[in-house]
GUMAR-26061 format. One record per residue: x, y, z of N, C-alpha, C, O in turn; residue in three letters. Coordinates in steps of 0.001 Angstrom, whole numbers, plus 500000, padded with zeros to 6 digits. Each point is the difference from the previous one (the first is absolute). Layout:
N
XYZXYZXYZXYZALA;...
//
This chain:
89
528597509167508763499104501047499579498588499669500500499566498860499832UNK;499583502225500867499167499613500046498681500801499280499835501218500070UNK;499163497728499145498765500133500059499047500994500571499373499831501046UNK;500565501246498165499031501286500952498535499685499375499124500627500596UNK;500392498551498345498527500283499585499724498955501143500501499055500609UNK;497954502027499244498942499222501009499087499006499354499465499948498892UNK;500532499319502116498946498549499662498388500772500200499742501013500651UNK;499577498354498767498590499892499613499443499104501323500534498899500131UNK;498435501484500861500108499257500822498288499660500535499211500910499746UNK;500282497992500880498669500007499936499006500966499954499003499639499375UNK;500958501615501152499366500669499933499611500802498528499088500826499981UNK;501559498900499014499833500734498817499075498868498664500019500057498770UNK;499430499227501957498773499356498983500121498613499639499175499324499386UNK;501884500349501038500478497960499368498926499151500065499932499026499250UNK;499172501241501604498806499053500153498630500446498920499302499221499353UNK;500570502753500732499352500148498803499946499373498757499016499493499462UNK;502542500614499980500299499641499175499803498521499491499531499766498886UNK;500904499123502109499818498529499700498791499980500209499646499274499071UNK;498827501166501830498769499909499721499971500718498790499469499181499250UNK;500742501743500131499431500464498795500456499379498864499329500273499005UNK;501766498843500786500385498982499405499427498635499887500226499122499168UNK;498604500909502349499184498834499817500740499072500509499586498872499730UNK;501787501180501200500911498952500210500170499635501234500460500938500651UNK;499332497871500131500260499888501347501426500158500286500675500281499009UNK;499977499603502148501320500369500274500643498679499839501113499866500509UNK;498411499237498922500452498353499660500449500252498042500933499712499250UNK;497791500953500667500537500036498269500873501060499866500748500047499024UNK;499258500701501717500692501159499385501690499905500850501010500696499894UNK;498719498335500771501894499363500271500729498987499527501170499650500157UNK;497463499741498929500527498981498246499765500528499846499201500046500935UNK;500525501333498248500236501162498882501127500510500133500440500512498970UNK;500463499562502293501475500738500546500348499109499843500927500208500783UNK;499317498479498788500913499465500312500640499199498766500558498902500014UNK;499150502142498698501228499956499229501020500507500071500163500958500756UNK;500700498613498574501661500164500930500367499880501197500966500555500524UNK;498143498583500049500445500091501201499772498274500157499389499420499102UNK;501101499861502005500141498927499743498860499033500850500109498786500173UNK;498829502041500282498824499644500680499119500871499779500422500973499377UNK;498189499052500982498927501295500305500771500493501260500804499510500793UNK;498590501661499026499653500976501479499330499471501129499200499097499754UNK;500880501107500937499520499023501386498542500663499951499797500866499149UNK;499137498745501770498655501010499997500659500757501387499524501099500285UNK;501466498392500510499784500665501310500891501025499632499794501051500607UNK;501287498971498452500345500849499657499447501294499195500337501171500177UNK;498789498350498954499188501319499296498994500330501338499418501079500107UNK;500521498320500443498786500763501208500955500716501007499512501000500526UNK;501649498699499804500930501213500539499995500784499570499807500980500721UNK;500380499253497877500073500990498656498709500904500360499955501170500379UNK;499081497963499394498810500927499932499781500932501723499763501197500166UNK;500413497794500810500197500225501147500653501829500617499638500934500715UNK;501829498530498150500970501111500592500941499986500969500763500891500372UNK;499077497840500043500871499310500858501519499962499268501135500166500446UNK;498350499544498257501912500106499175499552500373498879498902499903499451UNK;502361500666500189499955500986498531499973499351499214500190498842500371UNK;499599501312498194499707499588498902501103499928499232500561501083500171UNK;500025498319499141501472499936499606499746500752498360499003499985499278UNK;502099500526500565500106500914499009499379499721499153499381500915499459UNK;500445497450499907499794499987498339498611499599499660499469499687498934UNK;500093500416502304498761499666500163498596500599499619499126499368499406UNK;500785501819500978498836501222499263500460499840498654499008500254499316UNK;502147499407499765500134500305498917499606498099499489499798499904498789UNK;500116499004501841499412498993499607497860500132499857498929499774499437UNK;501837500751501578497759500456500549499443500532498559499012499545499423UNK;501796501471500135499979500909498903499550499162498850498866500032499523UNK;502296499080500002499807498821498952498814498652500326499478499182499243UNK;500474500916501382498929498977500720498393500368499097499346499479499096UNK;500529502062502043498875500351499139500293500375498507499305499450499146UNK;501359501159500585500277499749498757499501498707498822499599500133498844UNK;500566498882501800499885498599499648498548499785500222499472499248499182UNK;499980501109501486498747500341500351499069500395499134499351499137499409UNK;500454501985500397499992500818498901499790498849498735499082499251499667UNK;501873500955499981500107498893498569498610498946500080498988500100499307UNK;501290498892501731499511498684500265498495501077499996499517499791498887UNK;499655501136501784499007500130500197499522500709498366499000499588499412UNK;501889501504500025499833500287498836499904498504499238498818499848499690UNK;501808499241499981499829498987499258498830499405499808499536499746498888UNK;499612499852502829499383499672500100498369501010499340498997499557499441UNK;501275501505500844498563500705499970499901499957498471498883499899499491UNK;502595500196499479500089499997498382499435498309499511499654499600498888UNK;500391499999501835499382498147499862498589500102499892499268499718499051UNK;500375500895502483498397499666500608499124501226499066498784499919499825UNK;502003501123499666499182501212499003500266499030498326499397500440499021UNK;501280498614500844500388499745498279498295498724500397499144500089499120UNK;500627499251501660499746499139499642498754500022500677499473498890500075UNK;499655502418500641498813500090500228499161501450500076498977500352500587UNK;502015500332498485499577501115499240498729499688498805500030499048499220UNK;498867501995500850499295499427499112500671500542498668500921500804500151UNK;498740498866498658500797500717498692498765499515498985499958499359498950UNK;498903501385502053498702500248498333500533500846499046499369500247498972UNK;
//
């Protein structure tokens, strides 16, 4: 049987995305590389971003959780830096 969905492929933002994540293509292939039994290569996410090779399926939906995780860690942080230099005359 074959596979008809289409891959996600450099041209649709992968590099936006890991700059807007704040992540070089080193962290953000130890960020992929749970479940998996290494990081992501960098030369590989720069193909990615490139367009040179497609993006493998489960991937936009890791990107997804990533920032996600994101999110949190920066919300956490701003609920820290507002508890503890908020004035409260």
């Amino acid at each position: 049987m074959t596979d008809t969905r289409t891959r996600m492929t450099g041209e649709e933002a992968p590099r936006q995305a890991r700059e807007t994540l704040g992540l070089t293509q080193e962290a953000l292939g130890v960020r992929l590389a749970v479940g998996r039994p290494r990081p992501v290569a960098e030369r590989t996410i720069r193909a990615w971003e490139s367009g040179h090779e497609p993006i493998p399926y489960g991937v936009p939906a890791e990107l997804w959780q990533i920032t996600q995780d994101r999110i949190v860690e920066i919300t956490t942080l701003a609920e820290r830096l507002a508890a503890r230099y908020v004035y409260r005359g």
